[in-house]
C-alpha positions as CSV (number, residue, x, y, z in Angstrom):
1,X,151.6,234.3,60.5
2,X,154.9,235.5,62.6
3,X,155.5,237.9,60.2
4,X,152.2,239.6,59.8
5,X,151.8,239.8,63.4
6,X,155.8,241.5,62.9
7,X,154.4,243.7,60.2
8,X,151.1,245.0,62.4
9,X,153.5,245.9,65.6
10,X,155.5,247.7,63.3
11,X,152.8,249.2,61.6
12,X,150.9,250.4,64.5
13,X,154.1,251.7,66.2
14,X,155.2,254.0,63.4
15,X,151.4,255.1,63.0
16,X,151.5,255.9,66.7
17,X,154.6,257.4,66.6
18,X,155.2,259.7,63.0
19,X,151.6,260.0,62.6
20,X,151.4,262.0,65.6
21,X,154.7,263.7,64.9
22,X,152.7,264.5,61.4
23,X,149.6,265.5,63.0
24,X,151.8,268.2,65.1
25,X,153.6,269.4,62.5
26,X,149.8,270.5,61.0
27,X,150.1,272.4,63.9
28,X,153.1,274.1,64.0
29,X,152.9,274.5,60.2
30,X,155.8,272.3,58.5
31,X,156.5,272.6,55.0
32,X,155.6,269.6,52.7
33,X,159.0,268.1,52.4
34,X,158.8,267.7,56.2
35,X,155.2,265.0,55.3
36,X,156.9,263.7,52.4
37,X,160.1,262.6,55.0
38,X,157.7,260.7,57.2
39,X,156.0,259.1,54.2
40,X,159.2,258.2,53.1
41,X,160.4,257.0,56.3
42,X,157.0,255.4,57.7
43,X,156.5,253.3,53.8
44,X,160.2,251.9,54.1
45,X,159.6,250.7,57.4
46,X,156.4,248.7,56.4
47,X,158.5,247.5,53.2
48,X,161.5,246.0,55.4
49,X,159.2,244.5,58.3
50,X,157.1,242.6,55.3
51,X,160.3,241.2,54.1
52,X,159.8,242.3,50.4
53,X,162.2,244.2,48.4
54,X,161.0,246.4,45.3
55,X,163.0,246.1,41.8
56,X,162.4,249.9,40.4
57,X,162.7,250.5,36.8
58,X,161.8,253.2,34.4
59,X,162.6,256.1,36.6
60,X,164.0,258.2,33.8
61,X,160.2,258.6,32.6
62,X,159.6,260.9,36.1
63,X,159.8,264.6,35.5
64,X,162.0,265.7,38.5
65,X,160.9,269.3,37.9
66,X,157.4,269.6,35.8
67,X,153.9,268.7,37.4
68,X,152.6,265.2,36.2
69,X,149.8,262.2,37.7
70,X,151.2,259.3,38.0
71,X,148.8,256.1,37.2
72,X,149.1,252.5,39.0
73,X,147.6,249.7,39.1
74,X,145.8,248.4,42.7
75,X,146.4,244.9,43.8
76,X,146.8,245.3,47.2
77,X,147.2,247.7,50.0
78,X,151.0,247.0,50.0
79,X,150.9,249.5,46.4
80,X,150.6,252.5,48.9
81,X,153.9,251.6,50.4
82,X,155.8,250.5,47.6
83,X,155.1,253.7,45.5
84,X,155.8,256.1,48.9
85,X,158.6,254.4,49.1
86,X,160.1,254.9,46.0
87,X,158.8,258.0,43.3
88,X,161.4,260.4,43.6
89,X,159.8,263.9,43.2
90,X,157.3,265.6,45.8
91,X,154.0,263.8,45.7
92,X,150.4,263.7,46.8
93,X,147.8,261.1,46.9
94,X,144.4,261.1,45.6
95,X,142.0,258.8,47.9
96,X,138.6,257.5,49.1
97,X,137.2,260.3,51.8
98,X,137.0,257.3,54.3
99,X,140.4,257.4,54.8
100,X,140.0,260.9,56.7
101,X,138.2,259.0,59.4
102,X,141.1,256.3,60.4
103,X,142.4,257.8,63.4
104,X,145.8,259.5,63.7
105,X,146.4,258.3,60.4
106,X,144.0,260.4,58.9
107,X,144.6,263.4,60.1
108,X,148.5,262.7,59.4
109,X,147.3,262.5,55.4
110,X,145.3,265.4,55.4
111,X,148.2,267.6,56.9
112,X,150.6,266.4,54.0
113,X,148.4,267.7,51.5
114,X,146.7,264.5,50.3
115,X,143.1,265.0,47.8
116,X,140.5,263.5,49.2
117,X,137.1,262.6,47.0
118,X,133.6,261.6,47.7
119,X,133.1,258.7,45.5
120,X,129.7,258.7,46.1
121,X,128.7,261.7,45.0
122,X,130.0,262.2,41.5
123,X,129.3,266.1,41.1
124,X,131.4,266.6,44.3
125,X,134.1,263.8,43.0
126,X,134.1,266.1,40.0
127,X,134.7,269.5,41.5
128,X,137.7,267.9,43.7
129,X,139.6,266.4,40.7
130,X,139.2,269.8,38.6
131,X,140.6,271.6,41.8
132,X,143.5,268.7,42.4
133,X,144.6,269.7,38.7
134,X,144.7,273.3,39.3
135,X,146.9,272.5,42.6
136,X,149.3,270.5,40.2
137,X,150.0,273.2,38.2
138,X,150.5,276.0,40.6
139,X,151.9,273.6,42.9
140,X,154.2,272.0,40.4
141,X,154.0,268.9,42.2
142,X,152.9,265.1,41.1
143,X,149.5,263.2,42.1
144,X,149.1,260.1,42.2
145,X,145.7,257.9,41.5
146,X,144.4,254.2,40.9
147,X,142.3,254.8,38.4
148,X,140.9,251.2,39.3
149,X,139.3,252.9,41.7
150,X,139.4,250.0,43.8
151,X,141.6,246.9,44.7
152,X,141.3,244.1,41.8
153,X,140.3,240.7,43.5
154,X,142.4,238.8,41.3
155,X,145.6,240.8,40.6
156,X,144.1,241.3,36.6
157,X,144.1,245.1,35.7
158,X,140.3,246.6,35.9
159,X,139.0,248.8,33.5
160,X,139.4,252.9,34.5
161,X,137.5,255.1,35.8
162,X,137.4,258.7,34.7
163,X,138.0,260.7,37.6
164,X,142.0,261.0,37.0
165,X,142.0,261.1,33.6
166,X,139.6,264.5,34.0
167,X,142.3,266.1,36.6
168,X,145.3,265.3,34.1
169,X,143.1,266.8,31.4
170,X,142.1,269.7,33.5
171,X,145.9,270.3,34.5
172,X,146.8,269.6,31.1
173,X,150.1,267.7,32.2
174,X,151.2,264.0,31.3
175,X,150.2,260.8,32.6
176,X,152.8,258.2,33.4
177,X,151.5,254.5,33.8
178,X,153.1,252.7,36.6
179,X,152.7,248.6,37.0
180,X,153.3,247.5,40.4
181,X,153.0,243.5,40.4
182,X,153.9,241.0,43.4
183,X,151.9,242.8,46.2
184,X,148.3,240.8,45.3
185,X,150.2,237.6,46.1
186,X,152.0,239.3,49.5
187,X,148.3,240.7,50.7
188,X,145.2,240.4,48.6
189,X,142.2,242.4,48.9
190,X,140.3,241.1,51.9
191,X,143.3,238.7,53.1
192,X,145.2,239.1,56.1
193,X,148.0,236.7,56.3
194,X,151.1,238.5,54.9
195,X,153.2,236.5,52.3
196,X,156.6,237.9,51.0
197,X,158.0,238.0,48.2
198,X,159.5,240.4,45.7
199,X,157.3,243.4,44.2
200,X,158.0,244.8,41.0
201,X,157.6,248.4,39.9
202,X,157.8,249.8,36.5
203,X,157.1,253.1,35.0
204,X,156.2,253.5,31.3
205,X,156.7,256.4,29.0
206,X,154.2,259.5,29.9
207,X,151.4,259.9,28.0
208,X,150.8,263.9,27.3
209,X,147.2,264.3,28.7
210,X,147.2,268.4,26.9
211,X,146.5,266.3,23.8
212,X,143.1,265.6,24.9
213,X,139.8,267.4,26.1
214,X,137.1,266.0,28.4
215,X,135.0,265.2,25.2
216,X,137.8,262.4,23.8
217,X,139.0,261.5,27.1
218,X,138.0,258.0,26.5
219,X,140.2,257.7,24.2
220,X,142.9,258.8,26.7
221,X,141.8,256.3,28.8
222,X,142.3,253.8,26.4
223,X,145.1,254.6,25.4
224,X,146.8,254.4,28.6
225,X,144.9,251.3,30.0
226,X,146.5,249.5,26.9
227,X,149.9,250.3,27.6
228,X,149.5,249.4,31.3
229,X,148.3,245.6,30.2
230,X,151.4,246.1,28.0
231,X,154.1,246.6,30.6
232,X,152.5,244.2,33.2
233,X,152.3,241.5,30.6
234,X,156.0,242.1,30.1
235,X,156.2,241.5,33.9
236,X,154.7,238.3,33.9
237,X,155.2,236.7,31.0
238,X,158.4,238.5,28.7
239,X,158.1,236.1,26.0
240,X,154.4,236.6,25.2
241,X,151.2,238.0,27.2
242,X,147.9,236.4,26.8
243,X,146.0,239.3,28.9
244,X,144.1,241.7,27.7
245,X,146.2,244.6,25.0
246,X,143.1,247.0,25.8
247,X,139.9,248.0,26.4
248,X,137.4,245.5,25.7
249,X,134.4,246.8,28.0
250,X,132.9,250.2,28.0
251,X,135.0,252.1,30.7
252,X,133.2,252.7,33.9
């Protein structure tokens, strides 16, 4: 309990303090790389108060200079950190509109350049991920999604839904699957004692979304939902996963 009260002083401090500095560089027009330092800065911070170091592997599948989407699973809110913390190209998020209303905060994410869509209306959610894949390409930059949607309530991986897979498809650039694991045991959907412990973050080989068009994108899905399972089975379990290898339900 110490240590999530630790983690909320920090947290709130830093929010207080680079979130404003964010929200004036809006202002005074900074450049990206000037958001992405405060990311950067802000995510490590939460990592080291919570006591739990990340093992990074599989960061020779990033493209340092082509646009991409990077793809994660979503355990727990402690993902946002660990991935801030540690993709090593220029990046941008693509969240739930609510977050917009958090104050400071909010305002701090929509100045770095972060996409924001209206899950509940799915014409509008639509519009936003064809425009975020436009912006990777003339932006050259790298989005990144839980195609989950949501936090899982058990750490299990959820099926997809279609939204990223449209924007890569749209952008026409590759997907790389990214398995985070350890943060559903640290803070769980819903939970609010922190509990340490090691997280572990791997990123597969890219999947090349061009391949695809919106009519076969389920099979895109798929394909990388499978290979997700895959490389958090080989997490948990080296010797032999008995998760699911794939799709077994109709994707949402």
């Amino acid at each position: 309990m110490i240590r999530s009260f630790w983690v909320t002083i920090v947290g709130l401090s830093l929010l207080l303090t680079l979130g404003s500095v964010a929200v004036v560089g809006a202002y005074l027009g900074m450049p990206n790389a000037y958001y992405q330092w405060v990311y950067h800065f802000f995510s490590r911070a939460m990592l080291w108060s919570g006591g739990t170091p990340v093992r990074v592997s599989g960061l020779e599948h990033i493209d340092r200079e082509n646009p991409q989407v990077i793809a994660s699973n979503h355990q727990s809110m402690w993902d946002i950190w660990t991935l801030a913390a540690n993709i090593p190209v220029r990046y941008h998020f693509v969240a739930k509109k609510e977050l917009r209303k958090i104050p400071i905060f909010g305002r701090a994410v929509i100045a770095g350049g972060n996409v924001f869509i209206d899950r509940g209306n799915w014409p509008s959610a639509v519009e936003s991920l064809k425009e975020a894949g436009q912006r990777l390409k003339e932006e050259r930059s790298t989005a990144v999604v839980f195609p989950e949607g949501t936090r899982s309530l058990t750490g299990d991986l959820r099926n997809f839904k279609k939204g990223p897979f449209i924007m890569a498809i749209e952008a026409g650039v590759p997907i790389v699957p990214v398995v985070v694991d350890g943060t559903f045991e640290i803070l769980p959907k819903r939970g609010f004692r922190l509990r340490p412990q090691p997280v572990t973050v791997r990123f597969g080989e890219p999947v090349d979304a061009s391949l695809y068009t919106h009519d076969d994108r389920d099979a895109l899905i798929a394909r990388v939902h499978a290979q997700m399972a895959e490389m958090l089975g080989g997490i948990r379990a080296p010797e032999g996963y008995s998760g699911p290898k794939r799709l077994t339900e109709q994707v949402a």
